[in-house]
N, C-alpha and C positions, 0 to 999 in steps of 0.2 A: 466475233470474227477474230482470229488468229493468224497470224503470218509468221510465226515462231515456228519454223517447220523440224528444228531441233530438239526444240520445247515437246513438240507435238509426238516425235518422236519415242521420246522418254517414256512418255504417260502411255504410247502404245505398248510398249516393252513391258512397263509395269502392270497394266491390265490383264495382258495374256500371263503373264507369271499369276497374277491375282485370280484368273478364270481359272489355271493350273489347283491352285490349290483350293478353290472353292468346289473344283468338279471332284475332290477327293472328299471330300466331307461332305459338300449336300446330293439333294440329288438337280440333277438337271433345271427342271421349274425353276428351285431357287437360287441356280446362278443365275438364270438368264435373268430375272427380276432384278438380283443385286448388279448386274451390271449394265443393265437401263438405268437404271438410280445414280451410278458411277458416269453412265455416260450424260444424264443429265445435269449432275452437279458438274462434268467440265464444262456444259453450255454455259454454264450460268460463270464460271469461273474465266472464260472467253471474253464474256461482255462485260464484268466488271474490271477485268483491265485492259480494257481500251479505252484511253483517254484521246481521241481525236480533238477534241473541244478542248481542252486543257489550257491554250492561251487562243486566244481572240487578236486579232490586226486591223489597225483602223487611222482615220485620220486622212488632213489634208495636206499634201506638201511633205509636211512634218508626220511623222506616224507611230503610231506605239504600240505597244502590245499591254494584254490585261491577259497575268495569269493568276490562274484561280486555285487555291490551295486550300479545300476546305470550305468554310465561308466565306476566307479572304481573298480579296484580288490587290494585286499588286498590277501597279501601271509603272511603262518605263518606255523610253524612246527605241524604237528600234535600230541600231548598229549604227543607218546613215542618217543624216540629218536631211536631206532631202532626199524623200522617197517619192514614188509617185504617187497619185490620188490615190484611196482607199476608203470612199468615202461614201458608194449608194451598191455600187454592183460591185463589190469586192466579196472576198471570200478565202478562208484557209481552213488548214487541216495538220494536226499534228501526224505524229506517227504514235501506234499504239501507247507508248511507254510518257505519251503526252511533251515530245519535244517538237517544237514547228519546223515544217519542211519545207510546206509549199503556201504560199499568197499566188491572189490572185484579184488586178482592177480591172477584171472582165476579158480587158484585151489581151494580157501577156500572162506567162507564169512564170511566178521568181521564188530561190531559194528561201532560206529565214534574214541570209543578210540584203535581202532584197536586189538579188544580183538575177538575171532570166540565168534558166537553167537552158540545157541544152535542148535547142529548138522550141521553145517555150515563147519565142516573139510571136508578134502578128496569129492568135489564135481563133481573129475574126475579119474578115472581110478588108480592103486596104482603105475603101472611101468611108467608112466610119470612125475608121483609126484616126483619116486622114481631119477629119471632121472633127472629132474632137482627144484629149488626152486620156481617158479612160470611160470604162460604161457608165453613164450619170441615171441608171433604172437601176428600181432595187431588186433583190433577187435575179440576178443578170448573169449568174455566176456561180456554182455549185461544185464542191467535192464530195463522189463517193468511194469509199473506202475497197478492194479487192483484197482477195487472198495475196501473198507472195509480194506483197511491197508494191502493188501497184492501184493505180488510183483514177475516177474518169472525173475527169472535167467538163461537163455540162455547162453552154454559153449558147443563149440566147441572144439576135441581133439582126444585123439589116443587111441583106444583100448592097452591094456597087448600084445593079437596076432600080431597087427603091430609095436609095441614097440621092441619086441622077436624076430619078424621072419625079419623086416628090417632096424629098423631106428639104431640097433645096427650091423647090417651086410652090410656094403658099398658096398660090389659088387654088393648087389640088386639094388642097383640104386633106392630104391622106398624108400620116410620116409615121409608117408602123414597121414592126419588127415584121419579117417574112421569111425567120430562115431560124432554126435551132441544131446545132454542132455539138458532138462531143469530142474530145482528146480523148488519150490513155498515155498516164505516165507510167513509166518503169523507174524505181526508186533506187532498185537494182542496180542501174547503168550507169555507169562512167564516177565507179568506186563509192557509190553510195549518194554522189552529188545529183543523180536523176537525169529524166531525157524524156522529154515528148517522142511516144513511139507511133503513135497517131494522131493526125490533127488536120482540123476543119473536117473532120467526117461529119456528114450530113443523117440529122434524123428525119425533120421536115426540112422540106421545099417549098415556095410560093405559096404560102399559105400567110391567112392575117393572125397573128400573134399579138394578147397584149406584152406592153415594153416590161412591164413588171410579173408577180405574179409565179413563180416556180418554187417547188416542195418538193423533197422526196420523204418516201417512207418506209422503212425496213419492211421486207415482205412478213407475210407470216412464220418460215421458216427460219428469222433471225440472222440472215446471211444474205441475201440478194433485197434490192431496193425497187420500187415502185417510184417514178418519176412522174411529177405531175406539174403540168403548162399549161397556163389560162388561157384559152384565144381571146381575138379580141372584138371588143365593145357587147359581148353575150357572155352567157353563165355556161361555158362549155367550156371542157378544157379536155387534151390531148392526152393519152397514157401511155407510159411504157414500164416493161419491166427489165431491171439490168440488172444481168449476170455476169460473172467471170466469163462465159464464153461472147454474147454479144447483150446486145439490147434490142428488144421485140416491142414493135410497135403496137398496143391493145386498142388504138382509135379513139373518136371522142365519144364521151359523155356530156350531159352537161342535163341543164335546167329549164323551163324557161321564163323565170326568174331567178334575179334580178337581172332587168337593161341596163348593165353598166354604164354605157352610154364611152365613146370617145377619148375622153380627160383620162387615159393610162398613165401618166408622167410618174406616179405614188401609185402604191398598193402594194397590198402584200397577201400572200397563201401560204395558210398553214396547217401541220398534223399536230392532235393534241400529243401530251407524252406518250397515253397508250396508245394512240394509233389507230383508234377507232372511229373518230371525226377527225372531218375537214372544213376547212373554214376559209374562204375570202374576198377580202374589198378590195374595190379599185376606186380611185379618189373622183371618178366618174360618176359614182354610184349617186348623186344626188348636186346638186347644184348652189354653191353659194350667193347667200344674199342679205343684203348690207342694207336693209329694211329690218323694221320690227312692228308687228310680228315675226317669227320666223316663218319659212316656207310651208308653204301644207308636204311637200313630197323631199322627205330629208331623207339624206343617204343613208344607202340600203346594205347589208352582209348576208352573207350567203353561206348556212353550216348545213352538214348532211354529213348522214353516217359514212363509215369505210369500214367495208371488210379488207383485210391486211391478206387475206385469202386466195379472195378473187381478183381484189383490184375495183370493185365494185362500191361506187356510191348510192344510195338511199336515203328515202325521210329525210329530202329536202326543207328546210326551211327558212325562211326571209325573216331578219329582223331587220325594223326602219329605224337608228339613232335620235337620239333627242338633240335638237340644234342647242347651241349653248354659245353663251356671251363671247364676246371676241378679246374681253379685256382692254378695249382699247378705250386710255383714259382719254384721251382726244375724241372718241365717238362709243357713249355708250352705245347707240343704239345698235351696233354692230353685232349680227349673229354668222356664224360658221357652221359648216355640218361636212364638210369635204372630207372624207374616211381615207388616212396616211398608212396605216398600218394595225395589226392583230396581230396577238396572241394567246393560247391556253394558258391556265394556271396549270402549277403542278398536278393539279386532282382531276382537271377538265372538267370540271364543275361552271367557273367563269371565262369570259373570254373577254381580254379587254382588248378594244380599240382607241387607238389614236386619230384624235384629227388637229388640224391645226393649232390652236391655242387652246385644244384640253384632251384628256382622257378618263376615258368611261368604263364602266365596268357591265357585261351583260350577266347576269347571272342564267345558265341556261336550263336549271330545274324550275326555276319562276316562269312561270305562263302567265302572270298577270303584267300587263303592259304598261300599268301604272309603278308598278315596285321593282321590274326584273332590272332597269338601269339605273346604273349609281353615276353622280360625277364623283370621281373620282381625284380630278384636281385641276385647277389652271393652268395659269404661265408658274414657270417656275425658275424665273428672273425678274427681276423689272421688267415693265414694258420696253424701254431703249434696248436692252440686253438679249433680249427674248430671238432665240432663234427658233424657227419652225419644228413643232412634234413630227419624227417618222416614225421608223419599222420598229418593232416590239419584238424583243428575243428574249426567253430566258435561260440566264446563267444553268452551268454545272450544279451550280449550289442553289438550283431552283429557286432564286432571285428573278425578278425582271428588269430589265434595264433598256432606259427609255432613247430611243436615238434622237439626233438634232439632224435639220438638214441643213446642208451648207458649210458641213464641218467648220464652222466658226465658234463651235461651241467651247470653255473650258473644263468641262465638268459632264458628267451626264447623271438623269436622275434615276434611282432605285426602287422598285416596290419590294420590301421586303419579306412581306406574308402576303405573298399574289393569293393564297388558298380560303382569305378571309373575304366576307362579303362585305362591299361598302368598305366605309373611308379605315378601317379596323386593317384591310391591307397593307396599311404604313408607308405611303408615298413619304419617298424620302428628297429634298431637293440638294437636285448637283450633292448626292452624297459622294460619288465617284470620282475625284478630281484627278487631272491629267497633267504632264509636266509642264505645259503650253497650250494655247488655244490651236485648237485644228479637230476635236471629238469631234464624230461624226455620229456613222450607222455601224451596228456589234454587225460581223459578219453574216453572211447568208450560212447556216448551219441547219440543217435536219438535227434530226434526236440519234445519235449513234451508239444509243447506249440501252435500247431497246431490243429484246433480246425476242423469242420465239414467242409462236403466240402460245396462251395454255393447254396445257396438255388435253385432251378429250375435244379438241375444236373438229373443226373441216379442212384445217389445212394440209399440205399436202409437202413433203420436203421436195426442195427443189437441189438440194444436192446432197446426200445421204443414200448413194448408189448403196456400199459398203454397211449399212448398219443391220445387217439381217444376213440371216446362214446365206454362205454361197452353196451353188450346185455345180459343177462339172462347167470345164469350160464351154462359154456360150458366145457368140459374136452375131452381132447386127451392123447389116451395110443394106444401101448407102447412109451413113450417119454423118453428118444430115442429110438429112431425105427431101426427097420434093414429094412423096406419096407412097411410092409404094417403096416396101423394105422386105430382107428376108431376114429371118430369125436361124441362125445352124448350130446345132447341138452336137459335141465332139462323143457323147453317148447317148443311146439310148435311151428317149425319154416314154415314159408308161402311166399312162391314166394323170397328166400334167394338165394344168391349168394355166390358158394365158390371158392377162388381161394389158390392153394398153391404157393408159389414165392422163388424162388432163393433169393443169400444176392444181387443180382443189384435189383431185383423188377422182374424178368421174369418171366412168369408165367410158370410152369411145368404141372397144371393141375387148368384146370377151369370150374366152372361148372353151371348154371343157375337156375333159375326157379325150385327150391329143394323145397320139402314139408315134414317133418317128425321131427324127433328127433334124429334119430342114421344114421349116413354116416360112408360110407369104403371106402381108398382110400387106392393105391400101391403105392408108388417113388421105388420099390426097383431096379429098372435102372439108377436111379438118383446117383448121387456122393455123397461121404462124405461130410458132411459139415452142415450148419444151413439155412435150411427155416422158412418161416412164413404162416401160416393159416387164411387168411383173411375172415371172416365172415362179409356178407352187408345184410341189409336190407332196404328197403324205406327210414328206419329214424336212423337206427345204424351202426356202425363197430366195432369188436373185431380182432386184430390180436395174434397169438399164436405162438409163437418161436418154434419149430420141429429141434428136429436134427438127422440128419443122421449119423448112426454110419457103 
């Protein structure tokens, strides 16, 4: 993604000079080749500099930042000495060139000196606000990146009515999230210092949500994101696809395992780097118990393929955790299995989770259920010292690094070769030290540095109107459509072909050997969401973005 519209600029300039002199020398074929090749090396030159991830915000009270140089990370206090939480549902985002802009403790969005930007207060609900200081779920809080400087903020949370009628009345037994909102900031506004230009927009309504549990995923064309929400106490969870122009609800999916069961408080969902699996726990997923033996029915994860395409999960599968010691020198007999958090290695080969006082490693090419889990380590404190294992992020510099809950922590730990199997990963303890105790949880962060998927796939661009010959001015209304649309040609068009295509490439409606200027066409059975209008000729193509509202 680029939002150097300058930048972008230039490279146009110089391409067409460049297509100038290659149409004098070769013949046609081999521009058009050499400047697919030209257009593909800026893709790739797009996503190697953006650094959104670049520094990390975290912490209690007290808060810091970890920026990452390389393999190095440097940790430092942020500007004020008392900021607000940052410490379960927080979240930020640099700007391309990796300098931080925006934080976010679920509830509010603030500058880098942790000041709220403009209209950046109150971004959820006032009886949750009023309830507590910031979001205390992990994953409760998300930025994704836009063209042109602007950015959505994705917040999960609880309406006033389920705040009123249960999370304050314990008999109900019920105190769930019911409500998921995005913002849009303009970074643009108010001289570069930003501005919430939309907020509290509603994606779901009334519906049960777990408290944790939200990913996104860069689509397959490199540029638009797939958002993905657990509901709650089952293995289903909500999709959308966001775009520069809106966000499209694609429905639930889900499994039917694992019964996560209730206990949402921890948990975490994640995409491997490539994008191709999905993975996660909720600390439901199995039950603690302070007997030994441990339990016959130990908490359970939940991985299945993703096509980056469709938005599509597959070839589900359940793995059960192996319960492991509690460490407690006061009670060996103490076992735990309460699943806090997950993540990929770099290779997407392992997948380690966190649960209370350990972490584990799954190896997901081992099918054998005797050898696929490593322990992977203990506490990694004395027992007095030992704050609780969460969420599992890794670094820029494909590191992983282990959160505390309760941001009481000083230090947090490191796996250095997540890509090795077993203890050969190199847990490292409290390798990371902070300038005071308050380490918490590393931000809620997607992978932004995932680029298109490979060439020769299924997918289908979702904005690349412009990357193919145009033909004669052409115009489609109503854009957006509720069904039906006409297509008007300012010439003549003869023996044309028109296809409309879903976001894979499928065609919904295709049509041949057309003669005129003005075509009508219906989708109004088709689903929400974004097609494209491909116009062919003998010697042209124009495609036309359509969207379904």
């Amino acid at each position: 993604m680029n939002d150097n519209t300058s930048g972008r600029s230039v490279r146009q300039d110089d391409r067409t000079k460049f297509e100038i002199s290659l149409s004098r020398h070769f013949g046609e074929k081999m521009k058009k080749l050499i400047v697919i090749v030209a257009l593909f090396i800026e893709v790739l030159d797009l996503h190697s500099q953006t650094l959104f991830d670049k520094v990390w915000v975290q912490g209690g009270g007290v808060s810091f930042t970890s920026t990452f140089n390389g393999t190095n990370v440097t940790n430092a206090y942020l500007d004020t000495m008392f900021s607000p939480y940052f410490t379960a549902g927080n979240s930020n985002i640099c700007d391309k060139a990796g300098n931080l802009i925006l934080i976010s403790d679920g509830f509010n969005v603030y500058n880098s000196q942790v000041t709220l930007i403009d209209n950046g207060d109150s971004i959820v609900p006032p009886e949750i606000m009023n309830k507590y200081n910031c979001s205390l779920a992990s994953q409760s809080s998300i930025f994704l990146p836009l063209p042109n400087s602007k950015y959505y903020l994705i917040t999960p949370t609880a309406s006033d009515a389920e705040i009123l009628n249960y999370w304050d009345v314990p008999s109900n037994g019920r105190a769930l999230f019911d409500l998921l909102l995005y913002n849009v900031i303009d970074m643009n506004a108010n001289s570069g210092q930003g501005k919430v230009i939309k907020k509290e927009m509603p994606l779901l309504q009334n519906v049960k949500l777990s408290k944790t549990n939200m990913m996104a995923c860069k689509h397959g064309d490199g540029i638009n994101w797939w958002l993905f929400k657990q509901a709650h106490d089952t293995n289903m969870v909500y999709k959308f696809l966001v775009t520069e122009d809106s966000i499209y609800n694609y429905g639930l999916q889900g499994f039917a395992e694992p019964h996560f069961g209730k206990w949402d408080q921890s948990g975490q969902a994640m995409f491997s780097q490539q994008g191709d699996k999905y993975a996660v726990c909720i600390r439901g997923g199995g039950e603690q118990a302070q007997i030994n033996p441990p339990p016959v029915t130990p908490g359970k994860i939940s991985v299945a393929d993703f096509d980056r395409c469709t938005g599509m999960l597959s070839n589900p599968k359940v793995y059960a955790t192996h319960p492991a010691s509690c460490h407690d020198i006061y009670d060996t007999t103490c076992y735990e299995n309460f699943t806090q958090g997950l993540c990929f290695s770099p290779n997407g080969r392992f997948l380690y989770v966190s649960s209370y006082y350990n972490i584990k490693q799954l190896d997901l090419l081992d099918n054998d259920t005797n050898t696929q889990w490593s322990l992977i380590h203990g506490l990694d404190t004395p027992w007095v010292n030992f704050n609780l294992y969460s969420s599992l992020y890794l670094g820029p510099n494909n590191k992983l690094y282990v959160g505390h809950y309760g941001s009481l922590s000083y230090a947090m730990s490191v796996i250095n070769n997540p890509d090795v199997k077993g203890v050969g990963c190199n847990f490292c303890e409290m390798c990371l030290p902070f300038p005071k105790y308050g380490a918490a949880d590393p931000p809620c962060m997607p992978n932004y540095h995932l680029g298109a998927a490979p060439v020769g796939g299924t997918c289908w661009p979702l904005a690349t109107n412009d990357r193919v010959n145009k033909l004669s001015e052409i115009s489609v209304y109503p854009n957006p459509t509720n069904g039906e649309i006409t297509l008007h040609t300012e010439n003549l068009l003869l023996d044309a072909s028109i296809r409309i295509l879903d976001i894979t490439g499928k065609p919904v409606i295709q049509c041949a050997n057309l003669n005129g200027k003005s075509f009508d066409f219906d989708i109004s059975n088709e689903c929400q969401g974004i097609y494209f209008i491909e116009i062919k000729t003998d010697r042209e193509i124009k495609r036309i973005k359509l969207v379904k509202e």
